[in-house]
N, CA, C and O atoms as a printed pandas DataFrame, in Angstrom:
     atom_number atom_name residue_name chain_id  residue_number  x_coord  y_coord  z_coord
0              1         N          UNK        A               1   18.217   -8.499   -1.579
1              2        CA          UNK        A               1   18.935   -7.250   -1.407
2              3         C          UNK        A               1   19.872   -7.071   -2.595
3              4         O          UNK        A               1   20.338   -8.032   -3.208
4              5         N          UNK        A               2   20.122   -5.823   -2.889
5              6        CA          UNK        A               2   20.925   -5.468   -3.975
6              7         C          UNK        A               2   22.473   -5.027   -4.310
7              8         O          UNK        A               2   22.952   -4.241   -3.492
8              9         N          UNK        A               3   23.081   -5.311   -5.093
9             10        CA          UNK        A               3   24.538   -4.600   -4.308
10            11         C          UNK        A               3   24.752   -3.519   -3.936
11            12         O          UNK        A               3   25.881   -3.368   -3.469
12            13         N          UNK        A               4   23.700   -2.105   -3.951
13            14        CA          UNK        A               4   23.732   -0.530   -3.429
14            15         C          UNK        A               4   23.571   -1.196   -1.800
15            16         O          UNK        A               4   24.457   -1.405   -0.971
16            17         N          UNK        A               5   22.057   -1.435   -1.709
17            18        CA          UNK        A               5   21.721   -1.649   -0.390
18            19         C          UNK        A               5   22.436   -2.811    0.420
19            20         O          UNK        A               5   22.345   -2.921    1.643
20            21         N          UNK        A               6   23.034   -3.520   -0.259
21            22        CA          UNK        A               6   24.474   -4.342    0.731
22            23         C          UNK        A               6   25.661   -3.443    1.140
23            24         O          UNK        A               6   26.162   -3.281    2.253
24            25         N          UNK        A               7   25.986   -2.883   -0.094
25            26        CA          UNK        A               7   26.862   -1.927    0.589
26            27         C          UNK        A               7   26.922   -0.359    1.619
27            28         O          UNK        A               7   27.776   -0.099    2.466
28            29         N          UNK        A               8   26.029    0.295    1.310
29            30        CA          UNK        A               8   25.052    0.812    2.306
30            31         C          UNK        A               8   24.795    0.657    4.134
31            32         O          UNK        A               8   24.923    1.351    5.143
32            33         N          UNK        A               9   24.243   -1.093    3.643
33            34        CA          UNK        A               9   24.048   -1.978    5.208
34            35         C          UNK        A               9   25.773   -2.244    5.683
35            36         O          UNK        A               9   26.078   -1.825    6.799
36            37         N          UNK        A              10   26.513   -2.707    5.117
37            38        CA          UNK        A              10   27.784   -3.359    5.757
38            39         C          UNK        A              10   28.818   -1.661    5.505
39            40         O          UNK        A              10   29.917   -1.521    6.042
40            41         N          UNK        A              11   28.429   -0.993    4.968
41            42        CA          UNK        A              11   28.969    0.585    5.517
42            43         C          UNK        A              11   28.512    0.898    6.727
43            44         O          UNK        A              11   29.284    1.527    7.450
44            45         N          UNK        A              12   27.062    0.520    7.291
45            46        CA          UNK        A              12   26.739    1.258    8.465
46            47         C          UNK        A              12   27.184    0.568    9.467
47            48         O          UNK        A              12   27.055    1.026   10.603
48            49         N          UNK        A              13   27.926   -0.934    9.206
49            50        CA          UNK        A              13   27.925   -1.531   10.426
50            51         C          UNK        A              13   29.576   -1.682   10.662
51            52         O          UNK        A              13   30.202   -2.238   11.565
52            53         N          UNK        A              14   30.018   -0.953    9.470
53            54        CA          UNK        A              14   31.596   -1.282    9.740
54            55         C          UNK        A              14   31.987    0.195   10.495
55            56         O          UNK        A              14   33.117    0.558   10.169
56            57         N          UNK        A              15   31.471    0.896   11.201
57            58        CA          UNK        A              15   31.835    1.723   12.763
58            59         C          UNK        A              15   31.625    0.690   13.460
59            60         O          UNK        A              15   30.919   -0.305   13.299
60            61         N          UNK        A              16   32.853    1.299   14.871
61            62        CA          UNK        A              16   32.277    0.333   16.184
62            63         C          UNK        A              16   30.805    1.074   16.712
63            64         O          UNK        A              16   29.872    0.274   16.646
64            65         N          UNK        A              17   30.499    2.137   17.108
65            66        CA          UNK        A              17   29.845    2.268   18.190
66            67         C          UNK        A              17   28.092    1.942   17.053
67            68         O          UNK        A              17   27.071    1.476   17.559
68            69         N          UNK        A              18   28.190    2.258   15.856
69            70        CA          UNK        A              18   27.308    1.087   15.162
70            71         C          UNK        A              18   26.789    0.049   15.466
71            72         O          UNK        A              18   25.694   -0.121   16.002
72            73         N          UNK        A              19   27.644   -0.794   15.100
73            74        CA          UNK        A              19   27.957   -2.340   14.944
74            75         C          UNK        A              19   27.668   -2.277   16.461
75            76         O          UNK        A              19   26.675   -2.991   16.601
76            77         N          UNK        A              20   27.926   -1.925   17.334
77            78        CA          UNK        A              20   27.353   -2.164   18.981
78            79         C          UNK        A              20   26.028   -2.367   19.341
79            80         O          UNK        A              20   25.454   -3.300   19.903
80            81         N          UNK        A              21   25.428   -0.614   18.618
81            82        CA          UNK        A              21   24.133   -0.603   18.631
82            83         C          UNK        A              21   23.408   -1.629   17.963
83            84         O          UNK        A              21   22.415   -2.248   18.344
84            85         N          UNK        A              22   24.101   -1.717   16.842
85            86        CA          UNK        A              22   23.295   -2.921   16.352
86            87         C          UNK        A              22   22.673   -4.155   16.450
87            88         O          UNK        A              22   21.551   -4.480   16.060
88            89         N          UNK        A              23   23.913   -5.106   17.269
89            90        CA          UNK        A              23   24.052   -6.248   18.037
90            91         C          UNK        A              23   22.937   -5.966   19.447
91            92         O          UNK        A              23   22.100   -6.754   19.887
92            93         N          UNK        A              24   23.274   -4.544   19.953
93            94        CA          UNK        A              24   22.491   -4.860   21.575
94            95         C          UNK        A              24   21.096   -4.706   21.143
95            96         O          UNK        A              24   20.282   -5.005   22.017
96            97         N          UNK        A              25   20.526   -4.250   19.828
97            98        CA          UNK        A              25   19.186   -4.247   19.686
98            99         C          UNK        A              25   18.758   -5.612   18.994
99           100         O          UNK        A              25   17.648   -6.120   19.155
100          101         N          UNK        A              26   19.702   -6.111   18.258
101          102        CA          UNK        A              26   19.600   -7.515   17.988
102          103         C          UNK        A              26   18.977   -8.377   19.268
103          104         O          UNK        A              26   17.926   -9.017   19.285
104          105         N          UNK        A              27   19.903   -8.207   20.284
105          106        CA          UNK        A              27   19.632   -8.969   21.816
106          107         C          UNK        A              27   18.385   -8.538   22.285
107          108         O          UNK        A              27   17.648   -9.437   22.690
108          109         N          UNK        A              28   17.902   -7.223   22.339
109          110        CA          UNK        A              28   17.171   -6.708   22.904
110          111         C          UNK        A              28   15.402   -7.181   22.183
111          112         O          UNK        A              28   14.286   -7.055   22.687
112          113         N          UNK        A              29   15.773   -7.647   21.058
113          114        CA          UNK        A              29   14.888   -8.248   20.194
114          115         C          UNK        A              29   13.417   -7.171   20.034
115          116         O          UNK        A              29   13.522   -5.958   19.856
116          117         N          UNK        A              30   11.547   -8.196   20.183
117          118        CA          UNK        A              30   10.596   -7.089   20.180
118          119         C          UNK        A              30   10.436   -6.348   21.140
119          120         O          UNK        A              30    9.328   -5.814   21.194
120          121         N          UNK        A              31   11.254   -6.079   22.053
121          122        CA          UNK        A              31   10.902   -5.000   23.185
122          123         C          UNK        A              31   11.552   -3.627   22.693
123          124         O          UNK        A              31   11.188   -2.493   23.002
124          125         N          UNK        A              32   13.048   -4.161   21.493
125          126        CA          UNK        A              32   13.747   -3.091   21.922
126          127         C          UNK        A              32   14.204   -2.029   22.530
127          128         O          UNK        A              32   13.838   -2.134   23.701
128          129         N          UNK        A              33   14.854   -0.976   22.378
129          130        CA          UNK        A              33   15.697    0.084   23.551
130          131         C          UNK        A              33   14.902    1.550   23.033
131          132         O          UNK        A              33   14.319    1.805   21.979
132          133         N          UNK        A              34   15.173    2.437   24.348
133          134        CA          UNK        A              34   14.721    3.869   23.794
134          135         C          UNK        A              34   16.370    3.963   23.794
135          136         O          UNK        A              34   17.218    3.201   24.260
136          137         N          UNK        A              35   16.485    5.363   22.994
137          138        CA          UNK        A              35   17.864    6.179   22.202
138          139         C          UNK        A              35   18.651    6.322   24.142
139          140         O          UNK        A              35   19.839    6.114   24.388
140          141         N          UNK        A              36   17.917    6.591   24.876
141          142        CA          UNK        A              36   18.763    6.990   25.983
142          143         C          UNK        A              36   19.164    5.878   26.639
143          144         O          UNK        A              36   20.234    5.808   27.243
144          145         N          UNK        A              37   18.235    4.853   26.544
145          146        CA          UNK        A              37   19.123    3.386   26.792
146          147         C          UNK        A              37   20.620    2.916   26.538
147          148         O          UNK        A              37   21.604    2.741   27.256
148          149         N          UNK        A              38   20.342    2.795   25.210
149          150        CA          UNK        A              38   21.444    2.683   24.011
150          151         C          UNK        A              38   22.625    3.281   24.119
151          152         O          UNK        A              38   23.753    2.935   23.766
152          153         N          UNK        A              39   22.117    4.448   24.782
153          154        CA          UNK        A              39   23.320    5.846   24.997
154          155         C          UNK        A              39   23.968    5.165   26.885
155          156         O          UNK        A              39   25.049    5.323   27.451
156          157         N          UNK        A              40   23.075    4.649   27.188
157          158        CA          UNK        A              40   24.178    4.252   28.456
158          159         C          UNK        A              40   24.679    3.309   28.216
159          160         O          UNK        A              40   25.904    3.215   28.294
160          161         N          UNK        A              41   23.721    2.065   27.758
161          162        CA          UNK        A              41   24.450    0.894   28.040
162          163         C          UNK        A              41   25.849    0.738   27.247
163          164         O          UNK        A              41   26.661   -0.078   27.684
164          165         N          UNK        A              42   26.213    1.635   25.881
165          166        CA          UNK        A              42   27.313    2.156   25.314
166          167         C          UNK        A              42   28.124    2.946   25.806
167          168         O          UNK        A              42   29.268    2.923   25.354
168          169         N          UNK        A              43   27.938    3.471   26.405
169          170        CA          UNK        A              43   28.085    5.229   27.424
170          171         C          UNK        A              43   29.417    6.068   26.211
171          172         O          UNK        A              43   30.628    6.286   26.158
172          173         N          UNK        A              44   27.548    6.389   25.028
173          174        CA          UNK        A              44   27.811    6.875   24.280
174          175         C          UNK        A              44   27.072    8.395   24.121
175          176         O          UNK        A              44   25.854    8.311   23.965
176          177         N          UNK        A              45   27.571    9.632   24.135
177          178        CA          UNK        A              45   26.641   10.619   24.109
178          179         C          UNK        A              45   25.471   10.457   23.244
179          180         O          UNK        A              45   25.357    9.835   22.188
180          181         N          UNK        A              46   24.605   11.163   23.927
181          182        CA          UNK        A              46   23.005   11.085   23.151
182          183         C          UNK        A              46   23.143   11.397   21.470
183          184         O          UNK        A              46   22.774   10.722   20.509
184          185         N          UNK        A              47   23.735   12.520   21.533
185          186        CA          UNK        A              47   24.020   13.175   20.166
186          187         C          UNK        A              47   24.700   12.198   18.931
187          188         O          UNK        A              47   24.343   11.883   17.796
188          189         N          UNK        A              48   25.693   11.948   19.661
189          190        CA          UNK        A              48   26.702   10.669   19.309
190          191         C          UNK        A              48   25.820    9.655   18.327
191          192         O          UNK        A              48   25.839    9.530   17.103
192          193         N          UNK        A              49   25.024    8.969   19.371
193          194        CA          UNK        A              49   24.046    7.821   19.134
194          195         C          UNK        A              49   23.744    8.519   18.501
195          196         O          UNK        A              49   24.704    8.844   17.803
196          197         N          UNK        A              50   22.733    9.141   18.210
197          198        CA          UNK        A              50   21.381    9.760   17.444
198          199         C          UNK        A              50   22.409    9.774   15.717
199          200         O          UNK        A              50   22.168    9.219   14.645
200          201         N          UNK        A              51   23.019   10.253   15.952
201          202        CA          UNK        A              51   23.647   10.268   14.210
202          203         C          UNK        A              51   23.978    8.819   14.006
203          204         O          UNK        A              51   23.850    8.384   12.861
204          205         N          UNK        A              52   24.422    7.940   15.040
205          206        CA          UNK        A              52   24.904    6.307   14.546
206          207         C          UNK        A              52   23.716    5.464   14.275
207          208         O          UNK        A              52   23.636    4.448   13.584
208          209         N          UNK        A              53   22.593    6.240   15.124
209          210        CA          UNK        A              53   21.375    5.128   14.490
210          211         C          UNK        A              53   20.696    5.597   13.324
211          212         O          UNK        A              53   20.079    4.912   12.509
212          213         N          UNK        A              54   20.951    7.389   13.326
213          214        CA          UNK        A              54   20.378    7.242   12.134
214          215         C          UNK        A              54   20.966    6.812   10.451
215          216         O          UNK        A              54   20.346    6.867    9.389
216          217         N          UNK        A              55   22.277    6.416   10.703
217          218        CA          UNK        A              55   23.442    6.269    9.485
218          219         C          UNK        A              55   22.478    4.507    9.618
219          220         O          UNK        A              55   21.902    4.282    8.554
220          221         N          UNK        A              56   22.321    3.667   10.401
221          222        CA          UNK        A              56   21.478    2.505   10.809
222          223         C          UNK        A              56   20.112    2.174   10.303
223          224         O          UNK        A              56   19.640    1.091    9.955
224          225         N          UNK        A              57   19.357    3.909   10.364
225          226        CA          UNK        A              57   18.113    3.941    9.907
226          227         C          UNK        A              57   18.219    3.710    8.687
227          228         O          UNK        A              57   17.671    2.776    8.103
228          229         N          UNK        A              58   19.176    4.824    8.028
229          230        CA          UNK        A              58   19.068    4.775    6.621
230          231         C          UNK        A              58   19.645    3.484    5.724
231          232         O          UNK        A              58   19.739    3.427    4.498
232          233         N          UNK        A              59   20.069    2.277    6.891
233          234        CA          UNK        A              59   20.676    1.515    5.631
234          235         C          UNK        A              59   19.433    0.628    5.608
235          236         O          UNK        A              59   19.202    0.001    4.574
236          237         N          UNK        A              60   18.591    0.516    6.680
237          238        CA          UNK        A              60   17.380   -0.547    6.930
238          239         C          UNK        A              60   17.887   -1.262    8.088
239          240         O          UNK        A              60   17.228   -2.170    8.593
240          241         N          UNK        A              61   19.112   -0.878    8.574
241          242        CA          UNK        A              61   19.441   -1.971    9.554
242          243         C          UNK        A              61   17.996   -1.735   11.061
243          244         O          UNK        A              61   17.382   -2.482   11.823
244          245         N          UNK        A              62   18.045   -0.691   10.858
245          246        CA          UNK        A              62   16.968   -0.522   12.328
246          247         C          UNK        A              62   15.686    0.222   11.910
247          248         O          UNK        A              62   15.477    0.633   10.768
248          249         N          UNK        A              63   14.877    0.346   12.926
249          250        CA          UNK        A              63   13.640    0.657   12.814
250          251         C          UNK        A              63   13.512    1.232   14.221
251          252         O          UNK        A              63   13.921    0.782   15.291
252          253         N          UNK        A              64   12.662    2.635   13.861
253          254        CA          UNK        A              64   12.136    3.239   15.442
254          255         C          UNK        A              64   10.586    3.440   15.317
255          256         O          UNK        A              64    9.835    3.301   14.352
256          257         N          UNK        A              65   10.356    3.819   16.629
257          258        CA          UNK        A              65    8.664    3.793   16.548
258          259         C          UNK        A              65    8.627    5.216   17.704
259          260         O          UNK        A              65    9.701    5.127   18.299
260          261         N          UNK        A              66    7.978    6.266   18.170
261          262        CA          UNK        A              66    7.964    7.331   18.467
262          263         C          UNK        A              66    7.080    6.660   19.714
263          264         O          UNK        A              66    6.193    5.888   19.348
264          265         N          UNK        A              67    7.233    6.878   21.185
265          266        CA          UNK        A              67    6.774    7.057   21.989
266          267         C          UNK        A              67    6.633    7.807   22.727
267          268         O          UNK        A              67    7.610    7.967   23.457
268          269         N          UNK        A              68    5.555    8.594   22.971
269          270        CA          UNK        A              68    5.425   10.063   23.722
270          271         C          UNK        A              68    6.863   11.149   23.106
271          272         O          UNK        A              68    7.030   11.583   21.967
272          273         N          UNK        A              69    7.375   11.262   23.834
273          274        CA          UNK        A              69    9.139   11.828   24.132
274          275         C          UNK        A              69    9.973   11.113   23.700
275          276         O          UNK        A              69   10.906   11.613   23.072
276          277         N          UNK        A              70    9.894    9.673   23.908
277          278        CA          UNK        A              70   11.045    8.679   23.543
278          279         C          UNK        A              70   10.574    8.626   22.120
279          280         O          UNK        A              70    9.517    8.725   21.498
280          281         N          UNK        A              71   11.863    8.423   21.892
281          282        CA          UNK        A              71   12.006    7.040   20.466
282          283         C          UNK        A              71   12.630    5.804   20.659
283          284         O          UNK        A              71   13.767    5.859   21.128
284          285         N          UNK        A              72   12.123    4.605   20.392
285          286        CA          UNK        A              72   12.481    3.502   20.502
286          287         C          UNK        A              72   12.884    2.601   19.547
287          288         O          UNK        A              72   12.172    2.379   18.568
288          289         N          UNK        A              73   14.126    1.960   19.744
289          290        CA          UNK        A              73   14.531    1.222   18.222
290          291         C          UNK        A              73   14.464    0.062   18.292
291          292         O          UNK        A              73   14.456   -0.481   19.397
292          293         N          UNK        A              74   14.399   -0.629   17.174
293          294        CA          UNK        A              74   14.538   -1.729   16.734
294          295         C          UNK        A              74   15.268   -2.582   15.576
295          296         O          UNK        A              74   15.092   -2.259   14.401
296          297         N          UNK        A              75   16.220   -3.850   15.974
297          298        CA          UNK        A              75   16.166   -4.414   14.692
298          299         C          UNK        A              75   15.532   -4.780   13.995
299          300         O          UNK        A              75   14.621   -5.571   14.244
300          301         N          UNK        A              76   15.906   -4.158   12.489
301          302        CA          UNK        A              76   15.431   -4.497   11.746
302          303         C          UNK        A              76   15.220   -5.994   10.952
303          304         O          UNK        A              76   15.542   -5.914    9.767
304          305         N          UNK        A              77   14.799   -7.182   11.323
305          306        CA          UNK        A              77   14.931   -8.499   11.006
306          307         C          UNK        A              77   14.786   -8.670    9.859
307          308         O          UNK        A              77   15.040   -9.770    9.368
308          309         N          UNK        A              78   14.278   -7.497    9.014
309          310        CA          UNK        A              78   13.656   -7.712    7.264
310          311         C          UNK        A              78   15.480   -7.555    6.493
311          312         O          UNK        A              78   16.170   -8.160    5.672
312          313         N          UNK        A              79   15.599   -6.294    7.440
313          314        CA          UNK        A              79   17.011   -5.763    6.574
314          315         C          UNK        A              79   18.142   -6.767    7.001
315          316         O          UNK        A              79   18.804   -7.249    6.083
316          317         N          UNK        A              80   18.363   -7.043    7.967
317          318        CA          UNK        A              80   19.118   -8.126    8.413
318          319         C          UNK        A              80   19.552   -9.185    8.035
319          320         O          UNK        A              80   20.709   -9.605    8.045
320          321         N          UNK        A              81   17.754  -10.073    7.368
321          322        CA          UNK        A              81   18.013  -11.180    6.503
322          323         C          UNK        A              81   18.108  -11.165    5.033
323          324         O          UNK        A              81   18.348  -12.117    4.291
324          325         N          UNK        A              82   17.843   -9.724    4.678
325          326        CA          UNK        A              82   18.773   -9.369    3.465
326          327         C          UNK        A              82   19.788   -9.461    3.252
327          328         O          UNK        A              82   20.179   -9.996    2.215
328          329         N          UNK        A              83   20.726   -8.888    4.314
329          330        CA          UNK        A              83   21.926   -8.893    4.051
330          331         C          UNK        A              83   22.754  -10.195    4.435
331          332         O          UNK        A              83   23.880  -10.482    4.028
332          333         N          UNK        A              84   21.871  -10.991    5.395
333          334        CA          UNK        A              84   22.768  -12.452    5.404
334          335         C          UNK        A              84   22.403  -13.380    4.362
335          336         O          UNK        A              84   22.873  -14.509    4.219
336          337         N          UNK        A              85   21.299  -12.674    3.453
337          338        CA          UNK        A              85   21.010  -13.796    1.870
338          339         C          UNK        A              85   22.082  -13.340    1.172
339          340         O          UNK        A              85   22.778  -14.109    0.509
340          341         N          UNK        A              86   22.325  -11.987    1.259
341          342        CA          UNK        A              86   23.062  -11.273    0.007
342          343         C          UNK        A              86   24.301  -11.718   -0.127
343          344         O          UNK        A              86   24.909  -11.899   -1.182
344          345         N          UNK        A              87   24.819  -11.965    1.411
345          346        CA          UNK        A              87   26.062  -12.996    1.504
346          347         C          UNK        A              87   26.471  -14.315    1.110
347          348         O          UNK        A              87   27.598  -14.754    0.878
348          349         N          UNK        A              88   24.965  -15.047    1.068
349          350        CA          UNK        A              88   24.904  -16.451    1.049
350          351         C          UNK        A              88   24.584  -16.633   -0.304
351          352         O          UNK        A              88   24.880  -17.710   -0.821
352          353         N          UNK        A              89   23.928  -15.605   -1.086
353          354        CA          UNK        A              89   23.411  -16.222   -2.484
354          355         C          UNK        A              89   24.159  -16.512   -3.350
355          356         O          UNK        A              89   23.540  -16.666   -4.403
356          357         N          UNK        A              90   25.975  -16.783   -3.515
357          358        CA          UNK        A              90   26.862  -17.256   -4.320
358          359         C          UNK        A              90   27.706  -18.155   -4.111
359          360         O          UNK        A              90   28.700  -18.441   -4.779
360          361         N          UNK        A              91   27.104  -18.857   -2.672
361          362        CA          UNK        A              91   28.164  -19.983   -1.432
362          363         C          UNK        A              91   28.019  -21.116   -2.145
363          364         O          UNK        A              91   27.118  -21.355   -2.949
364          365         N          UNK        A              92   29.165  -21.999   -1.756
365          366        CA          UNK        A              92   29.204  -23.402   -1.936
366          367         C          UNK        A              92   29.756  -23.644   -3.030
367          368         O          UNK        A              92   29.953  -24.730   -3.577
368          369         N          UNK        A              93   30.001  -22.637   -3.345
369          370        CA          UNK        A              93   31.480  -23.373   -4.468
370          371         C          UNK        A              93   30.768  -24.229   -5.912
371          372         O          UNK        A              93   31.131  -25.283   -6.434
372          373         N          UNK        A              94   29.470  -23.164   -6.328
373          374        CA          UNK        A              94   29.326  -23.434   -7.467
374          375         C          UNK        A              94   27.824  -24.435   -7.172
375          376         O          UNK        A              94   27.300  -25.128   -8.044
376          377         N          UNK        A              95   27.520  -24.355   -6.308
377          378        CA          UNK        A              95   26.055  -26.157   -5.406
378          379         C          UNK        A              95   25.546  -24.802   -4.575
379          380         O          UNK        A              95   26.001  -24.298   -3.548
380          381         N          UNK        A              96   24.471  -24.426   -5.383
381          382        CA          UNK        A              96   23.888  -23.384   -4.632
382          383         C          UNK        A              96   22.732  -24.405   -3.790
383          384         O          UNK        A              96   22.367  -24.038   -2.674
384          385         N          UNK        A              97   22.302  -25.415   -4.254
385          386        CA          UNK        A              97   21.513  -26.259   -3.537
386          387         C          UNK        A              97   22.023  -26.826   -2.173
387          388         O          UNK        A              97   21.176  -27.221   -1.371
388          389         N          UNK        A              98   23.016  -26.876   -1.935
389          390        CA          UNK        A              98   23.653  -27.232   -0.374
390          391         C          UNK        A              98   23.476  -26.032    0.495
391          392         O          UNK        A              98   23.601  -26.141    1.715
392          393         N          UNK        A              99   23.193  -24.897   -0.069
393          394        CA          UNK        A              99   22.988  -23.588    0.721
394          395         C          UNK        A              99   21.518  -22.909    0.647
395          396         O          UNK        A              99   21.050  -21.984    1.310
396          397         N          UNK        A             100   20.988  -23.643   -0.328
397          398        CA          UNK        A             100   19.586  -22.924   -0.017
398          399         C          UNK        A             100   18.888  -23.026    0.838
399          400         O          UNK        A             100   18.207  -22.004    0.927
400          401         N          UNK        A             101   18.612  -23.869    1.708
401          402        CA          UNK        A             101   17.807  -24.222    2.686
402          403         C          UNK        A             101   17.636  -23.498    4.042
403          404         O          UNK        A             101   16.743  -23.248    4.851
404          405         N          UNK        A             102   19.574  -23.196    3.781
405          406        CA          UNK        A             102   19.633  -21.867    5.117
406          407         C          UNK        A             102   19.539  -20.808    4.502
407          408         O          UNK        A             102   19.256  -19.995    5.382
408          409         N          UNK        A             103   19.628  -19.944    2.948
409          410        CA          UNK        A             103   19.518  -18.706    2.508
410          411         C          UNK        A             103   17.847  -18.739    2.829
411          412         O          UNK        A             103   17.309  -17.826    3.456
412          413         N          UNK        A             104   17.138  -19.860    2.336
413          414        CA          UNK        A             104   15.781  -19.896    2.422
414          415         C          UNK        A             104   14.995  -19.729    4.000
415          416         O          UNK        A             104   13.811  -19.423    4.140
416          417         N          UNK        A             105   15.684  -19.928    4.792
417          418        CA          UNK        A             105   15.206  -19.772    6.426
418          419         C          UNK        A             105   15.600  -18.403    6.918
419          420         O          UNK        A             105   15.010  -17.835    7.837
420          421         N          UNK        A             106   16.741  -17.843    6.188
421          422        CA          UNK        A             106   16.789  -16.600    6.321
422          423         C          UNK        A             106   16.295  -15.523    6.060
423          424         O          UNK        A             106   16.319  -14.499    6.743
424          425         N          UNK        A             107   15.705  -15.746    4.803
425          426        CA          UNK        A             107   15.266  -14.547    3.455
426          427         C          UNK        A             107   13.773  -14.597    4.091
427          428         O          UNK        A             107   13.162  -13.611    4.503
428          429         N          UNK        A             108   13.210  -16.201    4.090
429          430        CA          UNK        A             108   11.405  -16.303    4.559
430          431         C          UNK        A             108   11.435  -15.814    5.971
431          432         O          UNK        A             108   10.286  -16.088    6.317
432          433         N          UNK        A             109   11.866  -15.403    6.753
433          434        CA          UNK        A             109   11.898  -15.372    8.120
434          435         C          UNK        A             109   10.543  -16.276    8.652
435          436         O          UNK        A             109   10.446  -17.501    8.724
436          437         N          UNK        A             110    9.651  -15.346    8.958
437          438        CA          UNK        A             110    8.380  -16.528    9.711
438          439         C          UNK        A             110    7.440  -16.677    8.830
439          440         O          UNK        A             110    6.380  -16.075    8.999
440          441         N          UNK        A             111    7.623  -17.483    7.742
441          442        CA          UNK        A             111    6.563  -17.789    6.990
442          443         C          UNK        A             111    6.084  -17.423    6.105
443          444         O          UNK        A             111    5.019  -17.797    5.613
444          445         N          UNK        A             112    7.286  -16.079    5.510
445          446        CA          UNK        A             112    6.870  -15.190    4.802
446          447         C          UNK        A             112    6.843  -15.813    3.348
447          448         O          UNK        A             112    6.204  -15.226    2.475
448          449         N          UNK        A             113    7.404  -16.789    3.112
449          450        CA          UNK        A             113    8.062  -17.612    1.711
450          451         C          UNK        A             113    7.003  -18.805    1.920
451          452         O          UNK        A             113    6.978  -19.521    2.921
452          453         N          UNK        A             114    6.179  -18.903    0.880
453          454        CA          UNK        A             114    4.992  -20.063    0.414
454          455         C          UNK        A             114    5.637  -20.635   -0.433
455          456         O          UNK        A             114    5.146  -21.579   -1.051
């Protein structure tokens, strides 16, 4: 990830009712939520939501998929472990080798890194 799209991602998540959505679709993992879910279990207006996920969409933090009527979201796990490399890729105080192993489990998620 890059420093636009880090700052971008940690802009969309520094709102609360964001950063909410974000986390409960985190939890909610591959099933994720439809928008009217989201909107109760927050008991956040529909409208409300709909602009917070899409400020979400646009950083990569989430992902939706169109069902019938619904839309359903998801975390985004690609954008996610971007932004926890983007954090990690200057740690350790100069011994980037004491930190690669977890930037590397983050960035490859399942296998993606040969």
């Amino acid at each position: 990830m890059d420093m636009m799209s880090a700052l971008t991602a940690f802009s969309a998540l520094s709102q609360q009712t964001r950063l909410e959505a974000f986390r409960l679709l985190v939890t909610a993992g591959d099933t994720g939520m439809s928008a009217g879910d989201i909107a109760e279990a927050l008991d956040v207006r529909q409208n409300t939501l709909s602009a917070n996920l899409s400020v979400l969409l646009q950083a990569g933090l989430v992902r939706n998929q169109r069902e019938g009527r619904v839309i359903r979201y998801f975390a985004d796990t690609d954008g996610m472990r971007g932004m926890l490399g983007f954090l990690l890729e200057d740690c350790c105080g100069g011994r980037p080798e004491l930190c690669q192993p977890l930037i590397e489990d983050l960035t490859c998620g399942e296998g993606k890194c040969a």
